[in-house]
C-alpha positions in Angstrom: 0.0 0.0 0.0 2.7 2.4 0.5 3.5 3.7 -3.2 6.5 5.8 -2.6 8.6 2.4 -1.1 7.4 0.4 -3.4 8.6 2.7 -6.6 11.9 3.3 -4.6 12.3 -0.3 -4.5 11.8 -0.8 -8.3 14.1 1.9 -8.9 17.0 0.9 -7.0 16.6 -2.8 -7.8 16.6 -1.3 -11.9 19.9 1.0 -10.1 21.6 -2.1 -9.0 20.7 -4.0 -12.3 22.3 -1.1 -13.9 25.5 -0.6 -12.5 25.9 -4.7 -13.1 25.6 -4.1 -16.6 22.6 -6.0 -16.6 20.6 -3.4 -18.8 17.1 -5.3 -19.4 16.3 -6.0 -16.4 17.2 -2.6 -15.1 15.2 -1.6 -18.1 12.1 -3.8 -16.4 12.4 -2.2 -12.8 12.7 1.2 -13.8 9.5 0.6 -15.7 7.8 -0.8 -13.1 9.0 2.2 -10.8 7.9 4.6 -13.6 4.5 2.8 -14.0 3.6 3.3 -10.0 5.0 7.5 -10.0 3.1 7.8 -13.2 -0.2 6.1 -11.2 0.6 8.4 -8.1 1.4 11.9 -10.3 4.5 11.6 -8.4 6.1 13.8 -11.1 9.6 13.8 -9.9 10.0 10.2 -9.4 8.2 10.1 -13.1 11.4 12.6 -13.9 13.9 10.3 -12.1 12.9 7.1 -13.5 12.6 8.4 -17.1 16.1 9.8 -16.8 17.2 6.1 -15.6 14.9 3.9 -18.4 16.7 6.6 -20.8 20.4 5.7 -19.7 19.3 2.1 -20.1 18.1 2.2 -23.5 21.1 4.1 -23.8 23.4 1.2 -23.1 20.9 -1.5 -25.3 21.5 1.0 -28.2 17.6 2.1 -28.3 19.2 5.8 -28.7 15.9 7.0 -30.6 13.6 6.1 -27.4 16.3 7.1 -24.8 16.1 10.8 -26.4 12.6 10.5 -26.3 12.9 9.6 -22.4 15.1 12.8 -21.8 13.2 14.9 -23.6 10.1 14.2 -21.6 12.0 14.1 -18.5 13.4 17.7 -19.2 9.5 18.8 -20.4 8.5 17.4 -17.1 11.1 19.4 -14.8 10.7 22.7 -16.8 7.0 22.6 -16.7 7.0 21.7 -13.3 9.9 24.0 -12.2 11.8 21.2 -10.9 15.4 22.3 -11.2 16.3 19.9 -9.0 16.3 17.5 -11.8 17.3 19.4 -14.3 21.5 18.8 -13.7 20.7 15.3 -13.8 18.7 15.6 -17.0 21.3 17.3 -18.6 24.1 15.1 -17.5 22.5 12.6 -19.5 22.1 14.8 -22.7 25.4 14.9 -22.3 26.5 11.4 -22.0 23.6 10.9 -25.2 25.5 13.5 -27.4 28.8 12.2 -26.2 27.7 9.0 -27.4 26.7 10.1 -30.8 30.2 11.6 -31.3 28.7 15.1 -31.4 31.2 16.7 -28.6 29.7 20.0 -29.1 26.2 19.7 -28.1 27.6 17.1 -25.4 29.3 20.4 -23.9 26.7 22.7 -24.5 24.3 20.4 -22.0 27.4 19.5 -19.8 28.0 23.2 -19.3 23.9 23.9 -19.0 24.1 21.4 -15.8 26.4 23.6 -13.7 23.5 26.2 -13.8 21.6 24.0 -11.2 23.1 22.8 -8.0 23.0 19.2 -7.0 22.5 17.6 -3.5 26.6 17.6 -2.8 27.1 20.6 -4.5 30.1 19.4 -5.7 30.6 20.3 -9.0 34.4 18.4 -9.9 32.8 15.5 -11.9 31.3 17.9 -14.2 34.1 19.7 -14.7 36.0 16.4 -15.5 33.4 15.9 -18.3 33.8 18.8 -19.7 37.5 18.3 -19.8 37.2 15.1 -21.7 35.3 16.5 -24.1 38.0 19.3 -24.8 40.5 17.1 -25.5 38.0 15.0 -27.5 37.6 18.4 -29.3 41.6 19.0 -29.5 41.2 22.1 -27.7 44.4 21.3 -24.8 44.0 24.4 -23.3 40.4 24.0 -21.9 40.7 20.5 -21.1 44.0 21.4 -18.8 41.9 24.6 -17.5 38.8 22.1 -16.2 40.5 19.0 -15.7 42.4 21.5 -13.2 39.2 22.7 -11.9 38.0 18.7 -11.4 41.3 18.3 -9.0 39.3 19.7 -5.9 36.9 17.4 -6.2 36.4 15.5 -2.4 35.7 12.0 -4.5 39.1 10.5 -5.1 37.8 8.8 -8.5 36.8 11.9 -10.0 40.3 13.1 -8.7 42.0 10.0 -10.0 40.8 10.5 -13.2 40.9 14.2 -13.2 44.9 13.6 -12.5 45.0 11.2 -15.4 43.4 13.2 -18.0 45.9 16.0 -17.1 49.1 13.3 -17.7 47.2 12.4 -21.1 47.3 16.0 -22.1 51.1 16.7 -20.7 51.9 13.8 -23.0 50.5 15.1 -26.0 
């Protein structure tokens, strides 16, 4: 009877399938998840979980439907002036473009999230993704200037990699 566990269940089960790279079943819970927020006009979890059945299809290759996803997740969070979603959203426009190869819209949305703050506030990862995608670009000098930036990031991965990418562009 209680909705909200019962969606946040689905969604961290399709979460866990996820991040095991199992992608159709996470596909299925996120669904499921989706189907109960969509029942309750829960319309950030509807946001949430059409941001995560996007990254899924994503990973199958169903790029026309997870654009589809996004872009109904992004209609949802403007008309509902949810910018709490709205980084998240556009973190995954970005990882879609970035996909596709087309580096330049990747960083256009990429740059777009850092106009909304996010629950650590911490904004090093994004400024690690933007790096990569100036040296994807060939443009050294940006990708040193934010893979910089990404250093002060309290996660030591995003620092890891942040370090890396800067060795990568020393060596070329």
């Amino acid at each position: 009877s209680d909705y909200d566990l019962n969606a946040r269940i689905c969604n961290h089960l399709g979460s866990l399938y996820w991040e095991n790279r199992n992608d159709s079943a996470s596909l299925v819970c996120y669904k499921d998840a989706h189907k109960i927020y969509t029942q309750y006009l829960d319309t950030v979890g509807m946001i949430n979980t059409l941001r995560n059945m996007a990254m899924s299809r994503l990973s199958l290759g169903q790029l026309d439907s997870a654009y589809i996803q996004l872009q109904l997740a992004l209609k949802l969070a403007e008309e509902g002036n949810i910018n709490s979603q709205k980084a998240y959203i556009y973190s995954s426009l970005e990882n879609f473009y970035e996909e596709q190869g087309d580096y330049e819209k990747a960083l256009a949305y990429n740059k777009e999230s850092l106009k909304y703050p996010r629950e650590d506030k911490s904004f090093s990862s994004r400024y690690y993704s933007i790096g990569v995608l100036y040296k994807k670009m060939q443009m050294p000098d940006s990708a040193f200037f934010y893979a910089e930036k990404a250093l002060a990031s309290p996660n030591l991965y995003v620092e890891c990699s942040a370090n890396h990418l800067l060795y990568d562009l020393s060596v070329e």
